[in-house]
N, C-alpha and C positions, 0 to 999 in steps of 0.2 A: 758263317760265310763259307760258301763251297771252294775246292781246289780245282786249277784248270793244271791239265798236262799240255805243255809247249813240247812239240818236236819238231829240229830241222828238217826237212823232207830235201831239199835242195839249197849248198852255199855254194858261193865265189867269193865270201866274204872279203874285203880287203885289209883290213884289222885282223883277220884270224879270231875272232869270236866267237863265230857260229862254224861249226863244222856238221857237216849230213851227218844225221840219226843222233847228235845230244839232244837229250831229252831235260826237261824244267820243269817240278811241280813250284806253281807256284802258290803262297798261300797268303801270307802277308807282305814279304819282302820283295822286293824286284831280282830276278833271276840275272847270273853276269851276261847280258845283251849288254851290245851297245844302245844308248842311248836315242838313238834314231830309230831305230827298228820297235823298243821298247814303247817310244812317246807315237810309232803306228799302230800298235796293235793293247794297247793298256784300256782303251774302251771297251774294245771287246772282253781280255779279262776281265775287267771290271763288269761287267753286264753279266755275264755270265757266271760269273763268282755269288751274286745273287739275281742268281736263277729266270735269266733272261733267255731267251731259245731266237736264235738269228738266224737272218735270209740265210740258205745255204743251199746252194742249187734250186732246184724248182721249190722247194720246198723252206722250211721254218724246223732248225735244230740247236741243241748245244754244243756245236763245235763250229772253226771258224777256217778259213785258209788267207794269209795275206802274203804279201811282199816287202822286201825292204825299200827304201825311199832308194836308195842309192841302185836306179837302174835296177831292182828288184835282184840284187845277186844274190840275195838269200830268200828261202821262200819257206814258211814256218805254219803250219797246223796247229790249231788250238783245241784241246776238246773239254769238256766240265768234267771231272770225276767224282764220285761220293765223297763227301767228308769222311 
């Protein structure tokens, strides 16, 4: 199974969880996110962990960009990296 790097690009987190530019490889374990943000974006790691390539702009890649649920104040990049 592949590793995804998580990076904050943009917080306003309200928790203080995510701050701009922490970075997360994830590989087995769920990285310290809140729970919210995690249960948005865990498909995509998932998919892309084994080697799925997603809508991404006009095109089909392995990397992703989402939002937090909460009014989006976090906004976090996903991308596949080599094993």
């Amino acid at each position: 199974m592949g590793k995804v790097k998580l990076t904050v690009i943009e917080s306003n987190c309200r928790g203080g969880n995510c701050k701009k530019g922490d970075e997360y490889i994830v590989g087995d374990l769920c990285p310290p996110i809140c729970h919210e943000l995690w249960n948005c974006i865990y498909p995509f790691v998932y998919a892309l962990q084994n080697g799925a390539d997603l809508d991404y702009g006009n095109g089909r890649s392995k990397q992703f960009n989402a939002k937090c649920p909460d009014v989006g104040r976090v906004c976090i990049h996903g991308e596949y990296i080599e094993k």
